[in-house]
C-alpha positions as CSV (number, residue, x, y, z in Angstrom):
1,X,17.1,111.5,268.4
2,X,19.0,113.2,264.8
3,X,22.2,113.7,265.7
4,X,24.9,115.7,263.2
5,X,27.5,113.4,261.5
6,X,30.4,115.9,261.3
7,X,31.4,119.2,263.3
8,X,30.2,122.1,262.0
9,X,33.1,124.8,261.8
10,X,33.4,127.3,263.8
11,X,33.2,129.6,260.9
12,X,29.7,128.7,259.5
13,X,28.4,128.3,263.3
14,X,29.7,132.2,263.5
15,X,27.9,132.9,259.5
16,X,24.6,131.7,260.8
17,X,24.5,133.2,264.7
18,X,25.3,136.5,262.0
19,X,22.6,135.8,260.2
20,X,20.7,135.2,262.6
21,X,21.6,138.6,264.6
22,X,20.9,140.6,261.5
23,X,17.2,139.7,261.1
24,X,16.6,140.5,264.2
25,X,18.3,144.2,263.7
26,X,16.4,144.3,260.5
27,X,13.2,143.4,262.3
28,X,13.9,146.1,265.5
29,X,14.2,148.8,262.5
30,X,11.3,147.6,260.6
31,X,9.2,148.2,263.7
32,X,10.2,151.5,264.5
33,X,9.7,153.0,260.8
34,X,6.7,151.5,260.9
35,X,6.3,153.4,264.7
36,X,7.4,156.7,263.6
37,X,5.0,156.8,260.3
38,X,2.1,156.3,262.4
39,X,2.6,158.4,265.1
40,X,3.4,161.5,261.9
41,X,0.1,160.0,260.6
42,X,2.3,159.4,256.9
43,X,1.2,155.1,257.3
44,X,-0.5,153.7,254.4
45,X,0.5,150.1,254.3
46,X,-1.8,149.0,257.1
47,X,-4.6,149.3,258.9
48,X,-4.4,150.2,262.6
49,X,-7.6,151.5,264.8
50,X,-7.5,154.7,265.8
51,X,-8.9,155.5,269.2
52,X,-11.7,158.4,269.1
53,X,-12.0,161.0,271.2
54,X,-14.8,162.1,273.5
55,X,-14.3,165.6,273.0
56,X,-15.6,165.0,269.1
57,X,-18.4,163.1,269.6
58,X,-19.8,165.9,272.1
């Protein structure tokens, strides 16, 4: 099993937890642009299905 030959300092164990904390933020806001454009029908960067109604097929 690898095992690390020094400590790592405290300081770049903080940096990447950061890091790491960040992307996830990024990602959470990512998603709810992405949410809102689609529900104000302004999304053009995907495809999604959109469900039909039975009212227009009548």
């Amino acid at each position: 099993m690898a095992v690390p030959k020094k400590k790592t300092s405290k300081a770049k164990r903080n940096q990447r937890h950061a890091v790491w904390k960040a992307k996830a933020a990024d990602a959470a806001n990512r998603a709810m642009s992405i949410g809102k454009s689609v529900l104000s029908g302004r999304a053009q960067g995907f495809v999604y299905p959109v469900a039909e109604s039975e009212d227009a097929e009548s």
